[in-house]
C-alpha positions as CSV (number, residue, x, y, z in Angstrom):
1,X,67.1,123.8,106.6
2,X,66.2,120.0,105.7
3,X,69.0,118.3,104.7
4,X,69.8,117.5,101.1
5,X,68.9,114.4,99.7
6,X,71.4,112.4,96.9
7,X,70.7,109.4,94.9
8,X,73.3,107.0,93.5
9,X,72.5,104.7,91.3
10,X,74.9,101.8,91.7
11,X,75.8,99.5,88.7
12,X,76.2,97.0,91.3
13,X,75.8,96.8,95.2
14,X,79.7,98.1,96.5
15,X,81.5,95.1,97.4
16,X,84.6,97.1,98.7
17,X,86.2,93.4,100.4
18,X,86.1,92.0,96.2
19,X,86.9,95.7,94.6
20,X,88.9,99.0,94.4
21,X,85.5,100.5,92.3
22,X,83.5,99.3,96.1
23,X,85.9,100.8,97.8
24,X,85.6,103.6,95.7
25,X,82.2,104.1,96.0
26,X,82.1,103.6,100.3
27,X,84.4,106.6,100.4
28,X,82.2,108.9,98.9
29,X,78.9,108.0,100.7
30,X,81.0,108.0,103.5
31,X,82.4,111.6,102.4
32,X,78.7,112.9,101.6
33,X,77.5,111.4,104.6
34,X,79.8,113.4,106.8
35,X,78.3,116.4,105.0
36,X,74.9,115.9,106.0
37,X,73.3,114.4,103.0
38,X,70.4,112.1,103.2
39,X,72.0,109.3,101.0
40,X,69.5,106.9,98.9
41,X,71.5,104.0,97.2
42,X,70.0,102.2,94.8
43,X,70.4,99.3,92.2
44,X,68.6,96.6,89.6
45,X,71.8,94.1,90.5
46,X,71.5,91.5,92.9
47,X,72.9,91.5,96.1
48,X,75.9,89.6,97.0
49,X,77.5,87.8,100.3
50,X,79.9,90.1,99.8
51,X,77.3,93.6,99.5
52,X,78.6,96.1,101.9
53,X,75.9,96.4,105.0
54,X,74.5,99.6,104.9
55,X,72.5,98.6,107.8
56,X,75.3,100.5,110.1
57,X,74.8,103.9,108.7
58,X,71.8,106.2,108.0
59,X,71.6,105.2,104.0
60,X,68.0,103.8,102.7
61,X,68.7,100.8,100.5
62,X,66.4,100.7,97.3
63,X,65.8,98.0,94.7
64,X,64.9,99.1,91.2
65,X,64.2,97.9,87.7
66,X,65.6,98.3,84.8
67,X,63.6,99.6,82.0
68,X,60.8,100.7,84.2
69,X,58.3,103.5,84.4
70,X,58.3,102.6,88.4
71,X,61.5,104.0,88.3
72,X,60.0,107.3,87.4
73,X,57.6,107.2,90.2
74,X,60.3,106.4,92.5
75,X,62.6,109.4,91.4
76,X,59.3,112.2,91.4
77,X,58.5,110.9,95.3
78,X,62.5,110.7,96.3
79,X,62.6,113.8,94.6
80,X,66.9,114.4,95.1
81,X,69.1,117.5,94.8
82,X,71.7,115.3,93.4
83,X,72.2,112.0,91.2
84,X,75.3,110.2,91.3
85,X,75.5,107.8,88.2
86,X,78.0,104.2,89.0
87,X,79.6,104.3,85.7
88,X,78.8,105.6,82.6
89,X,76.0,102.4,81.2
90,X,74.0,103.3,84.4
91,X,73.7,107.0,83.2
92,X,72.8,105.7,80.0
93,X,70.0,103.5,81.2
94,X,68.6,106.5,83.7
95,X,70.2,109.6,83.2
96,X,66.8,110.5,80.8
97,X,64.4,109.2,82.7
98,X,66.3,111.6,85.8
99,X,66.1,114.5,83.3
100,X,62.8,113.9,82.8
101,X,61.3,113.7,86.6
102,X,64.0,115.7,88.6
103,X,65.4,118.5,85.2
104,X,67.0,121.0,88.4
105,X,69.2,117.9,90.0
106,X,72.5,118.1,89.5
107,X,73.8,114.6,87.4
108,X,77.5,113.9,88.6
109,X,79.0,110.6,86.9
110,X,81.9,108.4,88.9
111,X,83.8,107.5,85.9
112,X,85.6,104.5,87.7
113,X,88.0,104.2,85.6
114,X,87.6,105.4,81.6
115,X,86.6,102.2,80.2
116,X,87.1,102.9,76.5
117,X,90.9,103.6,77.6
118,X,91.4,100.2,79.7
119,X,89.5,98.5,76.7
120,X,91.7,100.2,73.5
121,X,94.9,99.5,75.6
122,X,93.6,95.3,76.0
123,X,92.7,95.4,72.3
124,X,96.2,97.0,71.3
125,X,98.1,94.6,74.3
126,X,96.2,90.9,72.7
127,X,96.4,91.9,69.1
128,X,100.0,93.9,69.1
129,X,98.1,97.0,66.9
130,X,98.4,100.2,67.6
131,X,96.6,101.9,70.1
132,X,93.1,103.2,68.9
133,X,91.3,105.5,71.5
134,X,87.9,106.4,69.2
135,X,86.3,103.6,69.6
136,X,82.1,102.9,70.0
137,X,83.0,102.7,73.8
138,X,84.6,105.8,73.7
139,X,82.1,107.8,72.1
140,X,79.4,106.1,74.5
141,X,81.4,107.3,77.5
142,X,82.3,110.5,76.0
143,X,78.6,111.3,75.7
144,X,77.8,110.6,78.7
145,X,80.3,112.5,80.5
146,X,78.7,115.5,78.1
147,X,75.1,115.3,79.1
148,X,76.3,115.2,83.0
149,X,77.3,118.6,84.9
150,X,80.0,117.2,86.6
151,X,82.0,113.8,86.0
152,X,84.5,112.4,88.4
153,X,88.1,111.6,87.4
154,X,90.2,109.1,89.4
155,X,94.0,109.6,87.5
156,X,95.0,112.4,86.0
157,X,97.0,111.2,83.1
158,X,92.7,110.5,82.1
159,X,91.6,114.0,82.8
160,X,94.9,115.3,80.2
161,X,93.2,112.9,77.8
162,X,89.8,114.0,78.2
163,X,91.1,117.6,78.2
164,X,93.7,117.4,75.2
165,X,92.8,114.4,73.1
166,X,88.8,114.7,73.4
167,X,88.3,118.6,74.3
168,X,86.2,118.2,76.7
169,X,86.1,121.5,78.7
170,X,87.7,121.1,82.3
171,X,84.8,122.7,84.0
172,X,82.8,119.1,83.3
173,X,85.9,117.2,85.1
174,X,86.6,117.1,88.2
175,X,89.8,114.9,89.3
176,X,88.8,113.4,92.7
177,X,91.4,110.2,93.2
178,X,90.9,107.7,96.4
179,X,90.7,109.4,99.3
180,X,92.8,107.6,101.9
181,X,93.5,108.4,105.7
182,X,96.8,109.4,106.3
183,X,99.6,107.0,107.4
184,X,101.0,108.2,110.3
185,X,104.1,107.4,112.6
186,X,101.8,105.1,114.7
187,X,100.8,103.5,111.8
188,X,104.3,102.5,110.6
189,X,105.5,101.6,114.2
190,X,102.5,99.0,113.9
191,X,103.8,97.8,110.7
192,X,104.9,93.7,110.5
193,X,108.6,94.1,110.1
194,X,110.9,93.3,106.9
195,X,112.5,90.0,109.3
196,X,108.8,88.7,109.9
197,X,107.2,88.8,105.7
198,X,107.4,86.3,103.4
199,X,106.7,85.2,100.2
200,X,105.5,87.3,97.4
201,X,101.6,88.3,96.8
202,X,99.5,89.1,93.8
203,X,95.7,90.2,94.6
204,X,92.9,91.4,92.0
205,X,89.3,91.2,91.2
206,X,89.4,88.1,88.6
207,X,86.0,89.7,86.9
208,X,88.2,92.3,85.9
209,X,90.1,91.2,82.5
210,X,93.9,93.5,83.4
211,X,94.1,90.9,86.5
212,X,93.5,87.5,84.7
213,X,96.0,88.5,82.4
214,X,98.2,89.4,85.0
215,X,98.1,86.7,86.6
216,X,99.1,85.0,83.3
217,X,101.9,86.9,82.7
218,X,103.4,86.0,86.5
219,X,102.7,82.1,85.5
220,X,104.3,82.1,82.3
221,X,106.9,84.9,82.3
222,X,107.6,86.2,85.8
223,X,107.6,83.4,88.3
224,X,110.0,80.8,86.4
225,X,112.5,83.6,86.0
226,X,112.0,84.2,89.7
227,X,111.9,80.9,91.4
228,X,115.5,80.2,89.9
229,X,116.3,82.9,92.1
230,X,114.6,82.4,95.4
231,X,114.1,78.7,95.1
232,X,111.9,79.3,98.4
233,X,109.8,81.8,98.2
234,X,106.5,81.0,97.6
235,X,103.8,83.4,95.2
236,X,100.4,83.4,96.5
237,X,97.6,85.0,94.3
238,X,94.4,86.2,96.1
239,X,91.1,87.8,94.1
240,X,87.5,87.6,94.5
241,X,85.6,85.4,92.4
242,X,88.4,83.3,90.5
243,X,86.8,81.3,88.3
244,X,88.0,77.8,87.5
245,X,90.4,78.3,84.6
246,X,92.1,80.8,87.0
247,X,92.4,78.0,90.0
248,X,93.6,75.5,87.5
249,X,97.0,77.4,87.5
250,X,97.8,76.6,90.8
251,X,101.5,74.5,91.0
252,X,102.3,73.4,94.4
253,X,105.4,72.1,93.3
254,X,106.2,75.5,91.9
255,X,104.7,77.4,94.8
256,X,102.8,78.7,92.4
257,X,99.4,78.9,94.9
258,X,95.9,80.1,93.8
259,X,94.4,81.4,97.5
260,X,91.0,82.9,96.1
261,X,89.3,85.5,98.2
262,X,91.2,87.8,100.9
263,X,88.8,88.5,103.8
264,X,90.6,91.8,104.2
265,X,93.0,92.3,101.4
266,X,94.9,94.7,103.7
267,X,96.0,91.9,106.3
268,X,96.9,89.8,103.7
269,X,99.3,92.3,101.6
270,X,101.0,92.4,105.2
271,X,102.0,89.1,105.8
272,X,104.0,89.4,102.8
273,X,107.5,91.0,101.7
274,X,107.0,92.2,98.0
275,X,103.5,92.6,95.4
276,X,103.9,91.9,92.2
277,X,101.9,93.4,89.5
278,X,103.3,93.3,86.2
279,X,100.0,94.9,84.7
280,X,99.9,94.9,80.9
281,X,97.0,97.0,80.8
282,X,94.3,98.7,82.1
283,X,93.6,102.2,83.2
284,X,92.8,104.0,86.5
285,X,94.5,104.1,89.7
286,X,95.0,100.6,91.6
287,X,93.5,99.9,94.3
288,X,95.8,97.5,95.2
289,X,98.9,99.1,95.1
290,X,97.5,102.0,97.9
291,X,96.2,98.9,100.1
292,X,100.4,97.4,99.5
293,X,101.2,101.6,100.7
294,X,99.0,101.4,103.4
295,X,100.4,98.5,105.2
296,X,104.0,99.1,104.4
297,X,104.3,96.5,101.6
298,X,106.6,97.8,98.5
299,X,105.4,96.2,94.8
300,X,106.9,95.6,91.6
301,X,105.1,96.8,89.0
302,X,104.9,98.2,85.0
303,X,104.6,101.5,83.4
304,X,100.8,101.1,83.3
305,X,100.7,99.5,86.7
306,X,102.2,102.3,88.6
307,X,100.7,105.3,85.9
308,X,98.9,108.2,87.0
309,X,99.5,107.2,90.8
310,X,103.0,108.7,92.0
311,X,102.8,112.0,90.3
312,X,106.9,113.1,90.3
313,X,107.1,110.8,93.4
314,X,109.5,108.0,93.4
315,X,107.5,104.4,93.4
316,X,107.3,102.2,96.6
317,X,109.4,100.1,94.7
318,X,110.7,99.3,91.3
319,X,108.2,100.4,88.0
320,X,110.4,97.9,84.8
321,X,108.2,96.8,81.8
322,X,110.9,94.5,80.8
323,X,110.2,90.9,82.5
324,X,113.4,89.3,82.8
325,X,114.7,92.6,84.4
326,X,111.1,92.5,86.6
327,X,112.2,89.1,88.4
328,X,116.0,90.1,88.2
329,X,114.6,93.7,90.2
330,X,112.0,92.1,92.4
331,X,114.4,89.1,93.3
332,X,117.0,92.1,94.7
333,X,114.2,94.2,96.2
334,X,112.6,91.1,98.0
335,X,116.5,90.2,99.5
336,X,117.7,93.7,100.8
337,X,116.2,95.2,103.4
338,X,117.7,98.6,103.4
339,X,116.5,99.1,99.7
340,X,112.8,97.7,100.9
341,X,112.8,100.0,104.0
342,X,113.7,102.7,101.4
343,X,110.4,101.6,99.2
344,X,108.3,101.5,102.3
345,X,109.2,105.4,102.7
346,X,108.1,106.1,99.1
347,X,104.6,104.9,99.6
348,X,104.0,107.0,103.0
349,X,104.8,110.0,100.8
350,X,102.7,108.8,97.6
351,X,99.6,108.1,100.2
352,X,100.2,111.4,102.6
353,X,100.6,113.9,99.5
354,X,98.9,112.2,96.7
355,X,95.8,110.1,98.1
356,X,94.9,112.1,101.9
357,X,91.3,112.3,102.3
358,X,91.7,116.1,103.9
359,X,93.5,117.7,100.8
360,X,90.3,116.6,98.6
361,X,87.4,116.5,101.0
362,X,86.1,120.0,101.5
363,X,87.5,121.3,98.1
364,X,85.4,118.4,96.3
365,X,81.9,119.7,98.9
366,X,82.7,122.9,97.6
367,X,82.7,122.7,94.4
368,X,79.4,120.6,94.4
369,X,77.6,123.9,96.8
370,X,78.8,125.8,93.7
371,X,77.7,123.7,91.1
372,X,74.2,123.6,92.8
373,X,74.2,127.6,93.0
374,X,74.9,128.2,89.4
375,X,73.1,124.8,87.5
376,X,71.3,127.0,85.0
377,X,74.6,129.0,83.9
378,X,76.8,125.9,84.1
379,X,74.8,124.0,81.8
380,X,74.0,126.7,79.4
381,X,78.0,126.9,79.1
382,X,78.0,123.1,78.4
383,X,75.7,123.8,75.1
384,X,77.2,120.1,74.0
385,X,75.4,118.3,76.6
386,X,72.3,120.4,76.1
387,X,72.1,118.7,72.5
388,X,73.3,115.3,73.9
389,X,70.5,115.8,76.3
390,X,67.9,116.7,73.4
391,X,65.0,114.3,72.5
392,X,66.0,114.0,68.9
393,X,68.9,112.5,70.2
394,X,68.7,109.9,73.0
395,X,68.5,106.6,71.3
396,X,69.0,105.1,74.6
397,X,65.6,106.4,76.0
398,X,63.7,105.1,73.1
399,X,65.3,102.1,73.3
400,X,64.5,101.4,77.3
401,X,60.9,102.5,76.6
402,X,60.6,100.3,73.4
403,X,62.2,96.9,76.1
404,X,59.8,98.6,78.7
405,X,56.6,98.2,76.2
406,X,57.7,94.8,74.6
407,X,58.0,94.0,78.9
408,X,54.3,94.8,79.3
């Protein structure tokens, strides 16, 4: 039996050194790769410095256009069992033409993170309203999760929206968080010690809006509250691609430091004692609080920071939306040992029972088998997405074709 072939279509090349979403996206070639499944990957973006190297692995690198019938040709030749849509624009701009050349492949979209949610929460967060979910975004994303068979859910607080706010019927969702290898005693015994950390550390994607404000929120609100206490300690911010009005709020004299890229955001979240991340908004799971889990390193965080990610579990660390009781929390965390030790413990259970690679794995393989058995009934049930998916209706398509023929 010839092994069975899956296209993702990447919004980007991963960059899992600048992003949780690259991370993200290595673990599950990585997890379809250990399956057996000749992976295609394939993108209109540009490729970065900082593009993972496929070179290492057995996945064919394609380049692609956007708005182009030589995408069709492409998919007809490639011919795959499976398409795996980066985010809900890219199933926008090819989930028709895939319909049209490859109608029996299953269409599975990797939500990220919902982005109508992350952007409703900024809009409420800048402009004090109240929250409004039902936005253009939303009904963009909402659609597209419709005309897909399966979409891919990384919290769960967003599959109880989906489910309970939207409707959307649970056998289109499927929550699939990071999968992370377990931390084990060998791991911990490796850990740099509470004696041997310093300073505290912020890291985050500056392309991604929750982190800039973040990291405005520490300059203005956290970090004068926190050097009264520890006169000092020093708070370095690291993120890929800071752009200059994000530099500009380095302070030397405040030890206030801007550091710019991590080469391995993992080693770097060691070196230091506590994380801070008093997010405002945003959505999702964190990708940088499970590297802070992974290397021992507790973090201070909000409500939002820390939602959807610890389940019933206690935090590795303190969760306070108030930012005078933030610094006043972090300031004791960062000083006493026994309570940090305590924190560390927290986050080998959130990882082990919440984030393990082996409790999702096989389940997740499974279900996709199933889904490939039983296309035909699965989408007749998901009569929604049948109209979504109905001529009459894709404004998208005509749109692509009418750029495609203006192109010419």
């Amino acid at each position: 039996m010839s092994a069975k072939k899956l296209l993702i279509i990447g919004l980007v090349w991963p960059e899992p050194a600048s992003s949780a979403a690259g991370t993200r996206m290595i673990q599950l070639v990585d997890l379809f790769l250990a399956k057996g499944y000749q992976i295609t990957f394939a993108s209109a973006a540009s490729k970065s410095d900082f593009s993972y190297d496929f070179s290492n692995t057995s996945v064919i690198e394609q380049e692609i256009k956007l708005n182009n019938e030589s995408f069709n040709s492409f998919l007809k030749a490639l011919n795959p069992d499976i398409v795996l849509f980066d985010r809900f624009m890219i199933e926008e701009q090819y989930g028709w033409r895939v319909q049209q050349e490859c109608p029996d492949a299953l269409r599975i979209l990797d939500t990220e993170d919902l982005h109508f949610l992350r952007q409703a929460r900024q809009q409420s967060s800048k402009k004090q309203e109240t929250l409004n979910l039902f936005s253009d975004t939303a009904k963009r994303e909402i659609a597209a999760i419709l005309r897909c068979d399966l979409s891919l859910i990384i919290s769960e607080i967003e599959m109880k929206l989906l489910e309970e706010q939207f409707k959307i019927d649970a056998s289109l969702l499927y929550y699939l968080p990071f999968l992370e290898q377990e931390i084990t005693a060998t791991t911990i015994q490796n850990w740099i010690p509470f004696t041997d950390r310093a300073d505290f550390v912020f890291i985050g994607n500056f392309l991604h809006e929750p982190n800039w404000h973040t990291v405005q929120t520490l300059k203005t609100k956290v970090w004068p509250l926190l050097r009264k206490k520890l006169p000092e300690a020093k708070l370095n911010i690291y993120g890929a691609y800071p752009s200059q009005k994000v530099l500009q709020l380095e302070n030397k004299a405040e030890k206030f430091f801007i550091k710019g890229r991590a080469l391995n955001a993992q080693e770097t979240i060691a070196q230091h004692r506590v994380l801070l991340a008093p997010i405002q908004f945003g959505a999702g799971v964190k990708g940088k609080f499970i590297d802070a889990m992974q290397v021992g390193t507790p973090s201070v965080t909000t409500t939002v920071g820390a939602e959807a990610m610890k389940g019933n579990l206690s935090w590795n660390g303190i969760v306070e939306d108030d930012l005078s009781t933030f610094a006043e929390q972090a300031s004791l965390l960062y000083q006493n040992e026994a309570e940090w030790k305590e924190a560390q413990k927290h986050g080998v259970q959130i990882i082990n029972e919440r984030y393990a690679s082996t409790a999702f794995a096989d389940d997740f393989m499974q279900k996709i088998t199933k889904l490939l058995l039983n296309l035909p009934k699965h989408r007749q049930a998901n009569f929604m997405g049948q109209i979504l998916n109905h001529h009459t209706l894709q404004s998208t398509k005509y749109m692509s074709l009418w750029i495609e023929e203006k192109n010419k």
